[in-house]
mmCIF file of the N, C-alpha and C atoms, coordinates in Angstrom:
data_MODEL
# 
_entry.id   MODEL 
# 
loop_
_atom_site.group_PDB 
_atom_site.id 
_atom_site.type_symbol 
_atom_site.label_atom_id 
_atom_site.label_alt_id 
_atom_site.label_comp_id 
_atom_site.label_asym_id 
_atom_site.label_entity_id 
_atom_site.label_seq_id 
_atom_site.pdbx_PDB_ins_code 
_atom_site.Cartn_x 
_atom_site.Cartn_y 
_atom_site.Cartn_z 
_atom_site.occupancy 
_atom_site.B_iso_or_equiv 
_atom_site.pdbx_formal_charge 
_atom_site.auth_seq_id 
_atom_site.auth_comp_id 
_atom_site.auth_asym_id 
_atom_site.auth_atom_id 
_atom_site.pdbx_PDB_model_num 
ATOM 1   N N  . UNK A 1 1  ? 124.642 94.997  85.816  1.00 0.00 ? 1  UNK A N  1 
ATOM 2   C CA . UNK A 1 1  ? 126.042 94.717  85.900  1.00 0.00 ? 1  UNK A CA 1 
ATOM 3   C C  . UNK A 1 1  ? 126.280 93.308  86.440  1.00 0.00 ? 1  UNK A C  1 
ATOM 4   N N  . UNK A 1 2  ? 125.487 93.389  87.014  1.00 0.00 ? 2  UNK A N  1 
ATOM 5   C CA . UNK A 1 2  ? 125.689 91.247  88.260  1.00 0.00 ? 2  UNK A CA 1 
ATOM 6   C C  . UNK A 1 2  ? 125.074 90.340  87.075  1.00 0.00 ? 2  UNK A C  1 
ATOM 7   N N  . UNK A 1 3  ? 124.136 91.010  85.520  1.00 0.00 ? 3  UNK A N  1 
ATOM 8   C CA . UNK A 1 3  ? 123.385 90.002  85.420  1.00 0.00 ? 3  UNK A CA 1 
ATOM 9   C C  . UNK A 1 3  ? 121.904 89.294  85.770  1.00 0.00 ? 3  UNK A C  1 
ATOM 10  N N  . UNK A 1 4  ? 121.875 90.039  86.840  1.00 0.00 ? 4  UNK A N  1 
ATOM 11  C CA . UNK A 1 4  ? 120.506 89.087  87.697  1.00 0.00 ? 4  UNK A CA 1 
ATOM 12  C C  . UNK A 1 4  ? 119.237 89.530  86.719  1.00 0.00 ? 4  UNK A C  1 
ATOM 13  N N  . UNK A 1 5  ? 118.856 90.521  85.841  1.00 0.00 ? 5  UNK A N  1 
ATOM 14  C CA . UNK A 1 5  ? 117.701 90.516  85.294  1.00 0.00 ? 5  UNK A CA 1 
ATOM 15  C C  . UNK A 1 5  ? 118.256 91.864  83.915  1.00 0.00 ? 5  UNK A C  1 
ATOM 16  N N  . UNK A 1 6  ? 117.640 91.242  82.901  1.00 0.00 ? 6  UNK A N  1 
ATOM 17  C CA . UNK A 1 6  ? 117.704 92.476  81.879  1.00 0.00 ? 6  UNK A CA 1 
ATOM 18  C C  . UNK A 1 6  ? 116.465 93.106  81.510  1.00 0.00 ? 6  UNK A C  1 
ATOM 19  N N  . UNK A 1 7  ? 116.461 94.078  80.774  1.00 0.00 ? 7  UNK A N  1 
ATOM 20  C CA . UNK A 1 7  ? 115.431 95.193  80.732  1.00 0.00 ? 7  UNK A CA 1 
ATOM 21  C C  . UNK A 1 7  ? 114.184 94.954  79.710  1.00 0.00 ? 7  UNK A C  1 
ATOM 22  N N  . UNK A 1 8  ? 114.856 93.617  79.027  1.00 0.00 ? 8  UNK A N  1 
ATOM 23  C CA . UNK A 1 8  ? 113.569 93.353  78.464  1.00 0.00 ? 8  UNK A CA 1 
ATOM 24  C C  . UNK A 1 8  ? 113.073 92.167  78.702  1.00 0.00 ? 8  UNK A C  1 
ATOM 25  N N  . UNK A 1 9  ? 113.028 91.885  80.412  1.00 0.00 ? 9  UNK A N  1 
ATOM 26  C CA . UNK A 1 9  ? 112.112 90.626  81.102  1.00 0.00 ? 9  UNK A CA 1 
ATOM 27  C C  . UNK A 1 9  ? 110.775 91.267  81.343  1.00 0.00 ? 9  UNK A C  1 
ATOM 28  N N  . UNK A 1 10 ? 110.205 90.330  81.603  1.00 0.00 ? 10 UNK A N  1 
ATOM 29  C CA . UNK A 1 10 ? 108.831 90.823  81.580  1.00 0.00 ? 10 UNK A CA 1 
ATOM 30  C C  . UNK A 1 10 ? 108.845 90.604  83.072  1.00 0.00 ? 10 UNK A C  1 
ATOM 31  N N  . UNK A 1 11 ? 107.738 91.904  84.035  1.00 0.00 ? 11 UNK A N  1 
ATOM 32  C CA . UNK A 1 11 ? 107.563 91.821  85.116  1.00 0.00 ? 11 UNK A CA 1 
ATOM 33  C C  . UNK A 1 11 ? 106.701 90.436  85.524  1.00 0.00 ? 11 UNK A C  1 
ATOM 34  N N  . UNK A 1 12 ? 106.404 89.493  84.695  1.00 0.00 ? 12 UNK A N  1 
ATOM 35  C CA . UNK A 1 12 ? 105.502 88.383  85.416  1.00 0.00 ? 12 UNK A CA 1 
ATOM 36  C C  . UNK A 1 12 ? 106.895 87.491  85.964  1.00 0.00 ? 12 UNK A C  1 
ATOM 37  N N  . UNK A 1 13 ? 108.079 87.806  85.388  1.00 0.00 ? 13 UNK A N  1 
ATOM 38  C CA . UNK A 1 13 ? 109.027 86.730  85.650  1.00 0.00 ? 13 UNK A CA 1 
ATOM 39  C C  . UNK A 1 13 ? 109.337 87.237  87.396  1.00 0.00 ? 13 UNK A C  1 
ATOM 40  N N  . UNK A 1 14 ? 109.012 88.137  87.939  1.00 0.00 ? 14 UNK A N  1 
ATOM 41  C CA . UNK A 1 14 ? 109.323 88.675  89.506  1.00 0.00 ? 14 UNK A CA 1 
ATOM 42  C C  . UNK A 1 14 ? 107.646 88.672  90.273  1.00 0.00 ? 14 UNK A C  1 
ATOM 43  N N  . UNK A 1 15 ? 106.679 88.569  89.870  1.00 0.00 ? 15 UNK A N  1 
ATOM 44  C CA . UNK A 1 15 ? 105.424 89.216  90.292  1.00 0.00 ? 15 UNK A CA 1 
ATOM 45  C C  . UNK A 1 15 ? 104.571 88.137  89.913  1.00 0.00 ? 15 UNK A C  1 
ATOM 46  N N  . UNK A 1 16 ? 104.266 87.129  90.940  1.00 0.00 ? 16 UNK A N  1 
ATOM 47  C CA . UNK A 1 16 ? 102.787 86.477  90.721  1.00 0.00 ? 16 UNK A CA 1 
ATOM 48  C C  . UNK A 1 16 ? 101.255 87.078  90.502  1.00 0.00 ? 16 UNK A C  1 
ATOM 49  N N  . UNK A 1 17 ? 100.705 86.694  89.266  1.00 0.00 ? 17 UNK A N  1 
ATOM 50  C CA . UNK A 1 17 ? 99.438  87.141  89.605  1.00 0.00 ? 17 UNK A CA 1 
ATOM 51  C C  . UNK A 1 17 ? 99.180  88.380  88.940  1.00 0.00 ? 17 UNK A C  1 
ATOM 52  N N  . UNK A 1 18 ? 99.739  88.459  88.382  1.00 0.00 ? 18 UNK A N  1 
ATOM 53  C CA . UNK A 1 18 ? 99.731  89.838  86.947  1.00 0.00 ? 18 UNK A CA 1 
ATOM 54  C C  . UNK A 1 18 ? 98.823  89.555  86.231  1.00 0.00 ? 18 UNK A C  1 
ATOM 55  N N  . UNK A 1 19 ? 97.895  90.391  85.831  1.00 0.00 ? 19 UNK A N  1 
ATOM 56  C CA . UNK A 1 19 ? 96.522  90.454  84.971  1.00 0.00 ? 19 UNK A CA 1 
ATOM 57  C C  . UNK A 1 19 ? 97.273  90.362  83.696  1.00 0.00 ? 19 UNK A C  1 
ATOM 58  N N  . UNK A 1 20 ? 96.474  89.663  83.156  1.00 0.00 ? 20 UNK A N  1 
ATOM 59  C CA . UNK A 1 20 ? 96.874  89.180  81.614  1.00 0.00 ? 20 UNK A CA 1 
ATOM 60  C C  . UNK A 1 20 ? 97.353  90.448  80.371  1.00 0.00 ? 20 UNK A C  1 
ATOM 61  N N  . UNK A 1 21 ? 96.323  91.812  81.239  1.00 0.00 ? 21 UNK A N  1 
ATOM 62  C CA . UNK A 1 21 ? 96.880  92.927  80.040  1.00 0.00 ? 21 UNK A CA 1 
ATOM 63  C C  . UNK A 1 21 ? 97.877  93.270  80.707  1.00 0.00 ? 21 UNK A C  1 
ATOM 64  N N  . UNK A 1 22 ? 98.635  93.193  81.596  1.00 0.00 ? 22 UNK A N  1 
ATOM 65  C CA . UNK A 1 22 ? 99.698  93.637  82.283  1.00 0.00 ? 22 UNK A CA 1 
ATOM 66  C C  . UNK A 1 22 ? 100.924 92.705  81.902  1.00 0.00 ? 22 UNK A C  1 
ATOM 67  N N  . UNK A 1 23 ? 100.808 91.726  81.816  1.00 0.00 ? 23 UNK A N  1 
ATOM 68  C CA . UNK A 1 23 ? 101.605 90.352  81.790  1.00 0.00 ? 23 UNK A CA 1 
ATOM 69  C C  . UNK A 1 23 ? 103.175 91.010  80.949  1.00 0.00 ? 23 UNK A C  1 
ATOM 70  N N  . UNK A 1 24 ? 102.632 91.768  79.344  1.00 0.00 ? 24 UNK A N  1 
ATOM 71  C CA . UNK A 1 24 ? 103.591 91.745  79.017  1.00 0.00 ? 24 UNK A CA 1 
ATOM 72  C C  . UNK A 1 24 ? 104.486 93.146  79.204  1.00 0.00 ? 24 UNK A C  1 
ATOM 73  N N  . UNK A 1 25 ? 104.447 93.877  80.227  1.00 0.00 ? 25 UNK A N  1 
ATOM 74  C CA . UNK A 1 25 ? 104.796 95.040  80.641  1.00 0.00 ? 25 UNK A CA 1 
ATOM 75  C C  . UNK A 1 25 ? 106.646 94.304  81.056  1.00 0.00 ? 25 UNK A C  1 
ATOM 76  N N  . UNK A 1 26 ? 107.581 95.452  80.521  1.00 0.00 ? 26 UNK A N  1 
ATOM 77  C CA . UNK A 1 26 ? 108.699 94.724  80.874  1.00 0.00 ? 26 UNK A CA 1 
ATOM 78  C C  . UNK A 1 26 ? 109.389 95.692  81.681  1.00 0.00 ? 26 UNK A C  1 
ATOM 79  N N  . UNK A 1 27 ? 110.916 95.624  82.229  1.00 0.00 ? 27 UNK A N  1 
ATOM 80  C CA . UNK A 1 27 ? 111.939 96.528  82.820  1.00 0.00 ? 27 UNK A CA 1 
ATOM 81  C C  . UNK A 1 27 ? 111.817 97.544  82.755  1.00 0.00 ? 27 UNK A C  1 
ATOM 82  N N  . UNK A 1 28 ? 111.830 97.593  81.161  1.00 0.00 ? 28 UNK A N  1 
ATOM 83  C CA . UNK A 1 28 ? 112.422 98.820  80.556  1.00 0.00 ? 28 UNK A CA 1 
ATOM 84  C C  . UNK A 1 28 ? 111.299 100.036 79.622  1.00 0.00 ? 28 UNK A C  1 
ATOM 85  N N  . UNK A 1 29 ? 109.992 99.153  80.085  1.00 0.00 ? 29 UNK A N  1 
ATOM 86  C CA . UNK A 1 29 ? 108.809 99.990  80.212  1.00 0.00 ? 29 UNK A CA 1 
ATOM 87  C C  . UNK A 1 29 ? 108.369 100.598 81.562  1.00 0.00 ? 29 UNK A C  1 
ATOM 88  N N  . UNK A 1 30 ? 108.975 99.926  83.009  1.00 0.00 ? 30 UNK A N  1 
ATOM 89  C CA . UNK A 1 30 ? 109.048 100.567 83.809  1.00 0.00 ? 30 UNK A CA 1 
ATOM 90  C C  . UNK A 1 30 ? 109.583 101.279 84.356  1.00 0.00 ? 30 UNK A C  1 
ATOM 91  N N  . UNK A 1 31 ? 110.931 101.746 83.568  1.00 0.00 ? 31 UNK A N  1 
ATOM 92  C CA . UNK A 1 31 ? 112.430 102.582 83.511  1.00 0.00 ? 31 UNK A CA 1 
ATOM 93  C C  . UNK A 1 31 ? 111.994 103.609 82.818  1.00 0.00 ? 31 UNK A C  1 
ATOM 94  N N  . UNK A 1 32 ? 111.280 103.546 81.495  1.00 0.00 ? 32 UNK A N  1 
ATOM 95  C CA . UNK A 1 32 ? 110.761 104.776 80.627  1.00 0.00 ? 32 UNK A CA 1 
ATOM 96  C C  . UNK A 1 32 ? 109.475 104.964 81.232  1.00 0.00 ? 32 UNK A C  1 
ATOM 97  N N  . UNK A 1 33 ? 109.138 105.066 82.172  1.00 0.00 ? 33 UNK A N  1 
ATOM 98  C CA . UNK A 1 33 ? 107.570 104.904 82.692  1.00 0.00 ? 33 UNK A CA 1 
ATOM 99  C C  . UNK A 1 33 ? 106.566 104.954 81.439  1.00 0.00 ? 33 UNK A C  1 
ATOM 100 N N  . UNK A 1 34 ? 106.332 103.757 81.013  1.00 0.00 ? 34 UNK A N  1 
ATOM 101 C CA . UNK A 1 34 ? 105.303 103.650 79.577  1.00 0.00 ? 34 UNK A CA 1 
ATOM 102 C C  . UNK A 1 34 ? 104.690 102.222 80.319  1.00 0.00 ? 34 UNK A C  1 
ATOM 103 N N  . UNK A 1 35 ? 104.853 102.474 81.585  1.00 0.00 ? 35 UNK A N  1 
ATOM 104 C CA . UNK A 1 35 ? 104.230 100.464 81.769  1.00 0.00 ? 35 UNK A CA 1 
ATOM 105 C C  . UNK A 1 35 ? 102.942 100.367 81.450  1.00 0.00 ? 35 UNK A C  1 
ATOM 106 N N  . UNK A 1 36 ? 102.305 101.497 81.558  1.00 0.00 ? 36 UNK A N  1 
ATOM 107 C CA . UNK A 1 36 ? 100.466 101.839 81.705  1.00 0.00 ? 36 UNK A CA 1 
ATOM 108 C C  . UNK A 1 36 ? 99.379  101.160 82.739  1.00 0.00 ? 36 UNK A C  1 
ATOM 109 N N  . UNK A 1 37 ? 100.453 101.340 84.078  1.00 0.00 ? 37 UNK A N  1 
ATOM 110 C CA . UNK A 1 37 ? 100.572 101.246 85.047  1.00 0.00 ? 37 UNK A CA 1 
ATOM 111 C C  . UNK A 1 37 ? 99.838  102.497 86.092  1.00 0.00 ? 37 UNK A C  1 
ATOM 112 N N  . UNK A 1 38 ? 98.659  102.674 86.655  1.00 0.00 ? 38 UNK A N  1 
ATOM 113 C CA . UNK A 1 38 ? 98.148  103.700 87.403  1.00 0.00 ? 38 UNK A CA 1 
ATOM 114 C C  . UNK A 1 38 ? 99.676  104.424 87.730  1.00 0.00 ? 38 UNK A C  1 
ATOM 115 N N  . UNK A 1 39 ? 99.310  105.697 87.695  1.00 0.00 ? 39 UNK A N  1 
ATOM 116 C CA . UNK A 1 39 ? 100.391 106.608 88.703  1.00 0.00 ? 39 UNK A CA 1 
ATOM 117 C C  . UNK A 1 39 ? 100.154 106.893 89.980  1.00 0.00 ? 39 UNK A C  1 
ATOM 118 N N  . UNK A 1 40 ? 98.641  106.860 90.599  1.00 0.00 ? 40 UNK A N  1 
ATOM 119 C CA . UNK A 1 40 ? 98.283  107.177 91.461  1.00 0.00 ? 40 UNK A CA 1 
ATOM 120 C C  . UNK A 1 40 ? 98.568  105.978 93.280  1.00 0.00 ? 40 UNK A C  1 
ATOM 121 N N  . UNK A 1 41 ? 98.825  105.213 92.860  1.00 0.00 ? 41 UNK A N  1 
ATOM 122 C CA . UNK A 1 41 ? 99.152  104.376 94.116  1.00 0.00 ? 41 UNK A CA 1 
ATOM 123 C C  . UNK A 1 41 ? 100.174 104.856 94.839  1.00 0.00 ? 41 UNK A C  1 
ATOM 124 N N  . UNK A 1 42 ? 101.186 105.725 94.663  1.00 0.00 ? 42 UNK A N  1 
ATOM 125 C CA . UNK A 1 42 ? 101.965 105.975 95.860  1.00 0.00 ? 42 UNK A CA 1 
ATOM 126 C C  . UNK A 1 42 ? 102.698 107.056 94.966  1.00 0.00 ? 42 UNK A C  1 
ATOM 127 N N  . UNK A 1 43 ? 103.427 108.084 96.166  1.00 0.00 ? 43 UNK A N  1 
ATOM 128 C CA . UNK A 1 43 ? 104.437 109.023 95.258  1.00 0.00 ? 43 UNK A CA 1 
ATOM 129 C C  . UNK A 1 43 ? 105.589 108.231 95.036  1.00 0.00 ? 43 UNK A C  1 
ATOM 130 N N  . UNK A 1 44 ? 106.641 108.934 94.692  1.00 0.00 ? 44 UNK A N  1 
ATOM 131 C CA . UNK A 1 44 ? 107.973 108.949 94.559  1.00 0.00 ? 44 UNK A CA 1 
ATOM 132 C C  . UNK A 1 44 ? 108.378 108.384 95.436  1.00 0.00 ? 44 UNK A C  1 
ATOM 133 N N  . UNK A 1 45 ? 108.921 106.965 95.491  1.00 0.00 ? 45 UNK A N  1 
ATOM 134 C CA . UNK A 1 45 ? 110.050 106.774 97.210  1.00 0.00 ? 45 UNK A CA 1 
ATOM 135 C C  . UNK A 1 45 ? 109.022 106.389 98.206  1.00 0.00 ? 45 UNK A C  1 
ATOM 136 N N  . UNK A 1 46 ? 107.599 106.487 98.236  1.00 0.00 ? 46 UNK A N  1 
ATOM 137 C CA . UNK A 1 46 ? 106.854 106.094 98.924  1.00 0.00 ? 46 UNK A CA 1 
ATOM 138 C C  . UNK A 1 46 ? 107.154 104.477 99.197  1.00 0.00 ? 46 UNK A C  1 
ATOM 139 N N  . UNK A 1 47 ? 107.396 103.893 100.700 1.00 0.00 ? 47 UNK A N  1 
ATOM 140 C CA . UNK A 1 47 ? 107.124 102.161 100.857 1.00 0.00 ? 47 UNK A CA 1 
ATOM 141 C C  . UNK A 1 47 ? 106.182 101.676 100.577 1.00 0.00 ? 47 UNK A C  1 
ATOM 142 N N  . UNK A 1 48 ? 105.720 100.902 100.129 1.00 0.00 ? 48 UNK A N  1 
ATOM 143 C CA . UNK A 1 48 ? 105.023 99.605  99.668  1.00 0.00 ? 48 UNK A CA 1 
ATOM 144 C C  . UNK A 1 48 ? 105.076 98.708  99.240  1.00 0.00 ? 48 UNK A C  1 
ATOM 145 N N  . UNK A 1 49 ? 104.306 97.626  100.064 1.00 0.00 ? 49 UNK A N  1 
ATOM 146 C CA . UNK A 1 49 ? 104.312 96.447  100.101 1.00 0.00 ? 49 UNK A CA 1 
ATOM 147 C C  . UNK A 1 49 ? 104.340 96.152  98.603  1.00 0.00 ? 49 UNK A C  1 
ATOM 148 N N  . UNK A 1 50 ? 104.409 95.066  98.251  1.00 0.00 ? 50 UNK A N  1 
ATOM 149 C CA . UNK A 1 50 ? 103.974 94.122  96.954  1.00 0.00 ? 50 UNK A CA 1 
ATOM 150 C C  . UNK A 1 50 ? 102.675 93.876  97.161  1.00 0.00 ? 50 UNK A C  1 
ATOM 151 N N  . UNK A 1 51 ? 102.280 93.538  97.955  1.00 0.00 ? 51 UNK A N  1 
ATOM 152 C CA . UNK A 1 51 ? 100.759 93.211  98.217  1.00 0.00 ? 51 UNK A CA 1 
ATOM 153 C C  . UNK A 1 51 ? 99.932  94.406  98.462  1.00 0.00 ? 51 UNK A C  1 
ATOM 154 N N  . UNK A 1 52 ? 100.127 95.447  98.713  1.00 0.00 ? 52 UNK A N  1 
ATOM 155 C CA . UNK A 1 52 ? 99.513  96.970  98.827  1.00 0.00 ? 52 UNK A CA 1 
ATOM 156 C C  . UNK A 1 52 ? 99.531  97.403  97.613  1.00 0.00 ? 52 UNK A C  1 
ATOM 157 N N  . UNK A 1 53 ? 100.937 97.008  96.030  1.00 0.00 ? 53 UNK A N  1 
ATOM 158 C CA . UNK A 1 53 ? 101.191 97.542  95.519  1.00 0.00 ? 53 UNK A CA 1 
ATOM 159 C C  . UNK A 1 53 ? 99.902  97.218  94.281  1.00 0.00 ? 53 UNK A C  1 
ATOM 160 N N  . UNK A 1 54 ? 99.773  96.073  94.169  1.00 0.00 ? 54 UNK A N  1 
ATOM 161 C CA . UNK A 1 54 ? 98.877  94.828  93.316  1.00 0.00 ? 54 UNK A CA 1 
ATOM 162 C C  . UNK A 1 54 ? 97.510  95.403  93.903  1.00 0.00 ? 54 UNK A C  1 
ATOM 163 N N  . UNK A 1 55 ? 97.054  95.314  95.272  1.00 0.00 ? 55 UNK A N  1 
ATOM 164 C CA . UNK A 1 55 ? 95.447  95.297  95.669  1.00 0.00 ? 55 UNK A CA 1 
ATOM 165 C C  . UNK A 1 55 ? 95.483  96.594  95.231  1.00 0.00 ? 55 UNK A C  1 
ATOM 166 N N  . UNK A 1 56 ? 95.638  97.869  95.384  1.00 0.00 ? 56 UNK A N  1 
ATOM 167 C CA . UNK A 1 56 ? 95.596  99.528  94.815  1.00 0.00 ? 56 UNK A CA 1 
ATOM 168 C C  . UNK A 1 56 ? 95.636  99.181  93.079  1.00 0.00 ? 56 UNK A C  1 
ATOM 169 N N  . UNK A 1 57 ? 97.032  98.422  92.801  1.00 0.00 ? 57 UNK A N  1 
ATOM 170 C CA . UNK A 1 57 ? 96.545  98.326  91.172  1.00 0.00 ? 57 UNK A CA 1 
ATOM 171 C C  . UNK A 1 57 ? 94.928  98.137  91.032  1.00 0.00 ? 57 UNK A C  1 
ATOM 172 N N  . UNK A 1 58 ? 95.129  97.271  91.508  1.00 0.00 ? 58 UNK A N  1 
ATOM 173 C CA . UNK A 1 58 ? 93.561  96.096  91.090  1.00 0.00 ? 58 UNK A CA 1 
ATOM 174 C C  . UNK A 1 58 ? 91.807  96.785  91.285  1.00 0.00 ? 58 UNK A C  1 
ATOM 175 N N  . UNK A 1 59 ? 92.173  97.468  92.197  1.00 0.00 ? 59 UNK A N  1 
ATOM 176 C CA . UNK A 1 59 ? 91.187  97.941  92.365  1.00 0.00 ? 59 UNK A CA 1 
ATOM 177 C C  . UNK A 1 59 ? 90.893  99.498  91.631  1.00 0.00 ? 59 UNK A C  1 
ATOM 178 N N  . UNK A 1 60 ? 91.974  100.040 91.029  1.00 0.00 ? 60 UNK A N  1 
ATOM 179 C CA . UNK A 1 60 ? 91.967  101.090 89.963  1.00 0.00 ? 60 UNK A CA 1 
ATOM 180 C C  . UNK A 1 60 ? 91.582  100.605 88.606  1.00 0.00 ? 60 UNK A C  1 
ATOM 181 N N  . UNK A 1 61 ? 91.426  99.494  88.225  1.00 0.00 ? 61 UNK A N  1 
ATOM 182 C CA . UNK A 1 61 ? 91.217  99.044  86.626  1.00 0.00 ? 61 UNK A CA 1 
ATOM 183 C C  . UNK A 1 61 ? 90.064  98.220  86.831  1.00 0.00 ? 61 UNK A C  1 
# 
């Protein structure tokens, strides 16, 4: 509604350091959960860091 990002940006435009098969994962693959993105790093609503969120990716692939 503000504008600030639409659903088909790609998460590298918010997130330094995105692995190249990840790169083109967008909004609105993470809205339909199809990012192909581990599920296992945290539940639902769970806090985490950005930097907790990436090292758990990273070390699952």
């Amino acid at each position: 509604m503000q504008d600030k990002l639409k659903t088909d940006d790609k998460i590298s435009m918010y997130f330094e350091n995105i692995p190249a098969d990840k790169a083109n994962i967008t909004i609105h693959d993470l809205l339909r959960h199809q990012s192909g993105l581990i599920s296992n790093v945290g539940k639902d609503f769970d806090k985490i860091s950005e930097e907790e969120f990436l090292s758990k990716s990273y070390l699952q692939n």
